[in-house]
N, C-alpha and C positions, 0 to 999 in steps of 0.2 A: 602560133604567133610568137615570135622568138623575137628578143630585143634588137638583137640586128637587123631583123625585117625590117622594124619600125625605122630605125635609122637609113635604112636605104630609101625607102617611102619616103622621110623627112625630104634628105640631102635632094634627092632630084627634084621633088617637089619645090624645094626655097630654087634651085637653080631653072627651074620653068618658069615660075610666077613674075608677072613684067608688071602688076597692075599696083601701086604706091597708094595706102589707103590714109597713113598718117605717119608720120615719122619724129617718134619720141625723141624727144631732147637727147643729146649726144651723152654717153656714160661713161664712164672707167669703171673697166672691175675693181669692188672695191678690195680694199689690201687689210687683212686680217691683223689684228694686235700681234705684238711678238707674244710668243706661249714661252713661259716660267715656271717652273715646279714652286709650290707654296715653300716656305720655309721652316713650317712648324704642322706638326699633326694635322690640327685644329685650326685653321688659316682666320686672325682674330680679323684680319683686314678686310673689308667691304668695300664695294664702291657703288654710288645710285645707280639705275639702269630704268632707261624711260622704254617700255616696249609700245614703241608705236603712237604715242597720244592714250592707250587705252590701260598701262596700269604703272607702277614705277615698285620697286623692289629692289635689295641689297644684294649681288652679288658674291660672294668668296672670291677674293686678288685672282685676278687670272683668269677668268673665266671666258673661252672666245663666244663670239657671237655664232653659227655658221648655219644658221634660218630665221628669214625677218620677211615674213609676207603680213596679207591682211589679218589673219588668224591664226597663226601658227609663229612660234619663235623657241629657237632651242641655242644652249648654250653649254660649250663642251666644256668641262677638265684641263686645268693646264698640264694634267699630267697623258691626255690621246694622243697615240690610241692604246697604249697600255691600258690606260685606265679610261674606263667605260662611263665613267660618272657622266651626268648630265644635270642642266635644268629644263624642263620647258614648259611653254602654253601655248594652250590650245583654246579659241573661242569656239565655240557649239552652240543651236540654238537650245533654249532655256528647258530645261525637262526639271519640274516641281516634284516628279514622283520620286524623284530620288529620295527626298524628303522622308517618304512617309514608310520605306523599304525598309525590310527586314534585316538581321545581318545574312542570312541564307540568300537570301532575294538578291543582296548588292553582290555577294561572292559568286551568283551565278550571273549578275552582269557582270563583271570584270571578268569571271572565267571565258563567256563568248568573244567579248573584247579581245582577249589578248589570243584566243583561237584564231583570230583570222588575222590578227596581226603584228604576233609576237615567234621569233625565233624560243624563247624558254622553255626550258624541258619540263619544267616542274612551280607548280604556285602554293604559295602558301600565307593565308592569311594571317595575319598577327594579331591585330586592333582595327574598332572600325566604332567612332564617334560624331558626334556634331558637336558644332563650335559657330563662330559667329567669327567671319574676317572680314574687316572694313566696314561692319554694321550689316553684313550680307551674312544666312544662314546657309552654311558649309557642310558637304559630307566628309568627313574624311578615313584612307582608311593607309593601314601600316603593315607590307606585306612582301615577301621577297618571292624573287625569281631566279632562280636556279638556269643557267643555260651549263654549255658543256665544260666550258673554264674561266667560269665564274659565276658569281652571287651576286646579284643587287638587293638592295635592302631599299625599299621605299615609301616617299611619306606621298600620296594622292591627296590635293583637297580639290574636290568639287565646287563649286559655290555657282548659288544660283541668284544672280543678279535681275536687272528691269531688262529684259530681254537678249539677254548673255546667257551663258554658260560655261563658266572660264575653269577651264582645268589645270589646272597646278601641278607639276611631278616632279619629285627632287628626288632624283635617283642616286645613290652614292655604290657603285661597284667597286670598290679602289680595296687591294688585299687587305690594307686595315681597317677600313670603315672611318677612313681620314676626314670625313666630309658630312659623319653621320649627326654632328651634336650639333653644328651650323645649321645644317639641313631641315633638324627639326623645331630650330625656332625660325628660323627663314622667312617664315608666312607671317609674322609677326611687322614684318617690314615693307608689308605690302599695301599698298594703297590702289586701287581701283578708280581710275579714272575716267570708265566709258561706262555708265549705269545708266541711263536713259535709252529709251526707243527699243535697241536690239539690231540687228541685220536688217535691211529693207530690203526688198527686191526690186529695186528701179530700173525697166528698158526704158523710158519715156525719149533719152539720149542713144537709143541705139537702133538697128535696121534687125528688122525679120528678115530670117532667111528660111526657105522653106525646100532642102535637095530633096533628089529623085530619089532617094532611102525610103525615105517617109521623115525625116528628122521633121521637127521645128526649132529654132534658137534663133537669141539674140545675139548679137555682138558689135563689132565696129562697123561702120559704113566700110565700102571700097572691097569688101571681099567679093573674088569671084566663086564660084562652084567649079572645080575643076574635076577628072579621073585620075584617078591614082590605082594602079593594080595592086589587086589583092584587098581593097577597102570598097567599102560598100559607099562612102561618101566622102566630100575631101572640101574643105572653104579653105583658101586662102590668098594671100599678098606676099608684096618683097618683107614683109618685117615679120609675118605670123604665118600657120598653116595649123586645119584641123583636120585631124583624119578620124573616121567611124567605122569601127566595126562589129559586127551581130553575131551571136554564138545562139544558135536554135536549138531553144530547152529542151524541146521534143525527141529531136533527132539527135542531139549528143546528152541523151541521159539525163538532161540538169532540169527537168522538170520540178523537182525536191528538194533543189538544192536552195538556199539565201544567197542574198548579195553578198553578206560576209562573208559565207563558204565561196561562193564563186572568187571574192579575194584573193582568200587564201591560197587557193588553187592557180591560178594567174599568177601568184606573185611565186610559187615553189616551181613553176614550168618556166617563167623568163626570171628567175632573178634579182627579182623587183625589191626595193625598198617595204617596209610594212606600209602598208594602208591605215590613214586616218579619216577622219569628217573635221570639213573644213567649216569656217560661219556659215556658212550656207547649209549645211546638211550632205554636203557632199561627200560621197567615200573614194579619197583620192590619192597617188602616192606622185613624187617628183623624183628627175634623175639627170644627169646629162649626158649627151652624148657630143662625137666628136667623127667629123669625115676624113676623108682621105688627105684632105687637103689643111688637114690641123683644125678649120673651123667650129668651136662650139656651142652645143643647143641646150639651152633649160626648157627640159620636157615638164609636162602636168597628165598625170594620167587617170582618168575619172570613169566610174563606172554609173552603169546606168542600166536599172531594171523594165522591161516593158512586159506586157501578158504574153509575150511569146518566146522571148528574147531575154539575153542580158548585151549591153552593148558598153564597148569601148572604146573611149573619147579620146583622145592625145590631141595636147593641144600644148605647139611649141614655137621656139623663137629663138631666134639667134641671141648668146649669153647679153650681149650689150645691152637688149631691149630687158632683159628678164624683171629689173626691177616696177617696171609699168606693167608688164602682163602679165606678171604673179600677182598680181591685186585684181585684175582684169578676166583672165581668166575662169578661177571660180564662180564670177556672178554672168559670164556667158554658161558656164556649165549646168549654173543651177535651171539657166530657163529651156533646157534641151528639152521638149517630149515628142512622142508620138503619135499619129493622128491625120 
């Protein structure tokens, strides 16, 4: 299953589908801050940064935005793609154990973490303490990753909030460590604005759909069940399309294998971006593609484990819609099962 497959599956599919389920408010891509080199080592200047309604944090001058969905936000380097630096977050549902982990225990969670979705050749822990950010008790830990021409040096703080899980990662690659003495007071400037409740799982607004796969999910009213070759399932309209496919654990060896390893493996055979877990619990990666005819797709691509199976979910949209169905998407994905 090769990235190009997918996009040819996409492209003809959006050019079959005649059925209009809803049609999001009209968009413009939006247009990127100009990018600036800092002017000093140690960039004294900051500016606020509201991610979403759910936290607000100081920035270093320069910083682009270039991912803003429900749970996920990252922020590159005025100096990319030379330099590798980033910020980002990540919401996840809430896991207390972290809490109570060893330093052996957390290094071999992050060790499987970055297994299944880390190009770095080599990990090495440094530090690993608790602290207390925004009144919320924090893991954190101080560790670099070695890839093939470069070093990142980074500070992780976990915190575990009223039904959150917000991950914090200030990664400074840049040859000097231009970004390293910001980076490590950074967390200091954060305030947490989404602490109650957690993620809900609400369809109450949405339609059961039940294909001939065996799937079940929710999503937006107006989708048809279409065929699509080469997928085992296919929903969609003129503005969205989902396609499913199964990989049989039995019969291709993966009996043994985890979600995460299946990942990894997916993502070293198409190419794919690393895999994260979205608020939902979902292990997903994003990407875009582009047809013949110039038009582009923001893809979602989400895995899903069953007792026989592992199955993969894409679920895309033409770039215009992307900011409605990046929010949309993952809480269709979370209610996929089998049955």
């Amino acid at each position: 299953m090769k990235k190009h497959c997918l996009l040819l599956a996409l492209c003809l599919m959006l050019s079959i589908c005649t059925a209009c389920s809803k049609t999001p408010a009209e968009t413009t891509a939006p247009s990127l801050p100009p990018v600036t080199a800092p002017q000093e080592t140690v960039p004294p200047v900051t500016e606020p940064l509201l991610g979403n309604g759910k936290f607000t944090m100081e920035l270093p001058k320069g910083f682009v935005e270039t991912e803003n969905s429900a749970s996920r936000w990252v922020y590159l380097s005025p100096n990319a793609p030379e330099d590798h630096s980033l910020v980002s977050v990540e919401l996840v549902p809430m896991d207390e154990e972290i809490l109570s982990m060893s330093t052996a225990e957390y290094k071999q969670r992050i060790d499987v973490t970055l297994t299944g979705t880390s190009q770095a050749k080599r990990f090495k822990l440094i530090d690993l303490w608790q602290e207390d950010v925004d009144g919320f008790p924090a893991v954190v830990s101080e560790y670099n990753l070695v890839y093939d021409d470069y070093i990142s040096h980074i500070y992780r703080y976990e915190i575990v909030c009223k039904g959150f899980h917000y991950v914090f990662t200030f990664d400074d690659a840049s040859d000097g460590n231009d970004w390293l003495e910001h980076f490590s007071t950074m967390i200091d400037s954060v305030k947490l604005a989404h602490t109650e409740g957690g993620t809900e799982l609400n369809f109450s607004e949405m339609t059961e759909y039940t294909l001939d796969c065996g799937l079940h999910l929710f999503a937006e009213a107006g989708l048809m069940e279409l065929e699509a070759y080469g997928f085992r399932g296919c929903l969609g309209s003129r503005n969205c399309i989902l396609l499913f496919l199964s990989d049989d654990k039995q019969a291709n060896n993966l009996a043994d294998m985890r979600l995460e390893d299946y990942a990894q493996l997916l993502r070293q055979n198409n190419d794919l971006d690393a895999f994260s877990r979205d608020a939902y619990n979902n292990l997903y990666t994003s990407f875009r593609t582009t047809d013949e005819d110039g038009n582009e797709y923001y893809n979602m691509l989400f895995l899903k484990e069953t007792e026989g199976a592992f199955w993969v979910c894409q679920m895309a949209c033409p770039t215009v819609f992307q900011e409605s169905y990046q929010r949309e998407f993952p809480l269709w994905a979370s209610s996929i099962t089998q049955g």
